[in-house]
N, C-alpha and C positions, 0 to 999 in steps of 0.2 A: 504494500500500500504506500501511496506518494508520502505522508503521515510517519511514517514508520524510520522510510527512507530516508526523511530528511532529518528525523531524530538521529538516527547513526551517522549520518554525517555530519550535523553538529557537534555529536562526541569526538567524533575521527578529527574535526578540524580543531575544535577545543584540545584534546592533546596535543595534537599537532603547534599550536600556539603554544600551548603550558612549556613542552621539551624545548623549543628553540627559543623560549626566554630562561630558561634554568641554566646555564651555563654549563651543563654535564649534572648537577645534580639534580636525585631523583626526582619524580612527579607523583604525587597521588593520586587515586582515584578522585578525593574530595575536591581535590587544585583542580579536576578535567571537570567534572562537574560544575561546581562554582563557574568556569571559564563558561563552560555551555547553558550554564542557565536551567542545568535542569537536574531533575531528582535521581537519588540512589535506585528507584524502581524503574527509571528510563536508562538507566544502564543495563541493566542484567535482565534487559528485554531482548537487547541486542547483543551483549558480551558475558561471557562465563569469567572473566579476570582482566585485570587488567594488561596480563600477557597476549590473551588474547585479542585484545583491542591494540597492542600494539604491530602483534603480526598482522591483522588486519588491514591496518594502518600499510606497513611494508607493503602487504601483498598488493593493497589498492594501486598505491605509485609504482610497483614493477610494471603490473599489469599494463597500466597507461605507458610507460616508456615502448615496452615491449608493442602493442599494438600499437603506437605512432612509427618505431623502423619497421614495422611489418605493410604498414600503409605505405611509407616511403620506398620499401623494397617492390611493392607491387605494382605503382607507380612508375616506377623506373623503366628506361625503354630497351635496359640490356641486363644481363647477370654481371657484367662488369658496373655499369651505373648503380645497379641496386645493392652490389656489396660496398661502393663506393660511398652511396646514400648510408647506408647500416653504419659504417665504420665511424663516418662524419657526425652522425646524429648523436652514436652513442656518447662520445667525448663533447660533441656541444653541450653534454648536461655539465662539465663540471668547468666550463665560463662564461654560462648564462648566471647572473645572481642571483635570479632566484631561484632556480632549476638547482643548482650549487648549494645552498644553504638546505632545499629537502633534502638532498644527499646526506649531506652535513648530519642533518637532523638522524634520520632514518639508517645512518649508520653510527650512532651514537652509542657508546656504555648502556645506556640506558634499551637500547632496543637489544643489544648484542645479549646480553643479560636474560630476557626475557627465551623461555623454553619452548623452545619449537625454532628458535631465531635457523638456527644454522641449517635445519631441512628448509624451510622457507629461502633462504641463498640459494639452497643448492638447487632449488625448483625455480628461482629464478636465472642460476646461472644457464641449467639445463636446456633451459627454453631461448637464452641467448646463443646457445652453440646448437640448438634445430634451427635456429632461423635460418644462421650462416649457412649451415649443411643442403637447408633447401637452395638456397643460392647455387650455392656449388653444383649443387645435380643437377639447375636449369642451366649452369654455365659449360656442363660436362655434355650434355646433351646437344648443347648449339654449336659447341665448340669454342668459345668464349675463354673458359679454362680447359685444356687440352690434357695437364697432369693433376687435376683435379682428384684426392681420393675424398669423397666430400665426409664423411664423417671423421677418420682422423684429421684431415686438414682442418676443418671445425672447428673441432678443440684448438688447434695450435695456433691457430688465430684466436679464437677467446682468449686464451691465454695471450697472446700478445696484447688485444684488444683491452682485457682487465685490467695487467702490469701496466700499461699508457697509462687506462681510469685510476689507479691506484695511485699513479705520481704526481699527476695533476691535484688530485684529491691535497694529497697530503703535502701540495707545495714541494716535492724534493727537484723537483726538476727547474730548467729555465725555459724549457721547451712548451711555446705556446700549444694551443687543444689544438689548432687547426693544422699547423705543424708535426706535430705527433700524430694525426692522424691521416697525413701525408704520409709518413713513416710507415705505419701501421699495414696502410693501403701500396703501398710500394714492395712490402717486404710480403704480402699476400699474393699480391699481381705475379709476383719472380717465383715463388713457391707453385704458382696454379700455371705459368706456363701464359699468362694472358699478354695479348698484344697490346703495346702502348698507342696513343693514337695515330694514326698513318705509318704504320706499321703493316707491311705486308707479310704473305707467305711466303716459305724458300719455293 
């Protein structure tokens, strides 16, 4: 019911507010309420704990990342644009500022903490190395990527793709998103065999 719906998303965004003004310390249930304007019995209409509400939270914002480079990938007029689009999109989350600060947020002590955190990653890493993979099989099939194995390659581009998101994230690098995600796409194109542009065959 619309009613319902918009109660759990006042909670979701009332936490959401509480954790990014607490500076790393904790948040209570009472602090997310109070923030949302509403009762202990409009929580646990929609949440068993407050763990729960914050994997929720997580799963909400994967979900939306993940479905905006799946739009972007499908979009796209080649498997080489569309993994181009994925690589770019992903790392535009962490120097967009506000995109940057959910990060921030949602990869916090505070949600890491909470039980279930680490299967909820791995279901949303999972779901970012099917994307790639689908890529690969339409770029394997056009001919696009030539040495494409798409499911190991997958991975190892996630992996490269996350190690990028991870240094951006945490400042260690000097390396702008857009930049690194040159890198990223550069070092995928040479691994998959893919033509640069005006690039013919032998």
């Amino acid at each position: 019911m619309p009613a319902e719906v918009s109660e759990r998303s006042r909670i979701m965004d009332a936490a959401y507010r509480c954790l990014a003004t607490s500076n790393g310390d904790g948040v209570s249930v009472t602090d997310i309420l109070r923030e949302a304007g509403l009762s202990t019995r409009a929580f646990y209409r929609h949440f068993d704990s407050k763990d729960n509400l914050l994997l929720a939270m997580f799963r909400r914002d994967s979900d939306r990342v993940h479905a905006e480079l799946e739009s972007a990938a499908l979009a796209a007029g080649s498997p080489t644009e569309a993994l181009r689009a994925w690589i770019e999109g992903y790392l535009r989350l962490t120097s967009q500022p506000r995109r940057r600060q959910r990060v921030l947020v949602l990869s916090s002590a505070e949600l890491m903490r909470a039980a279930g955190y680490a299967d909820e990653r791995t279901r949303s890493m999972i779901r970012l190395q099917d994307g790639i993979a689908e890529i690969l099989r339409r770029g394997l099939d056009d001919g696009s990527f030539p040495w494409a194995a798409p499911e190991p390659d997958a991975r190892a581009i996630r992996a490269a793709l996350t190690e990028a998101f991870a240094e951006q994230m945490s400042r260690s690098t000097t390396v702008p998103a857009a930049v690194a995600a040159d890198q990223v796409i550069n070092f995928a194109f040479r691994a998959l065999g893919a033509r640069r542009p005006g690039e013919t065959g032998q």
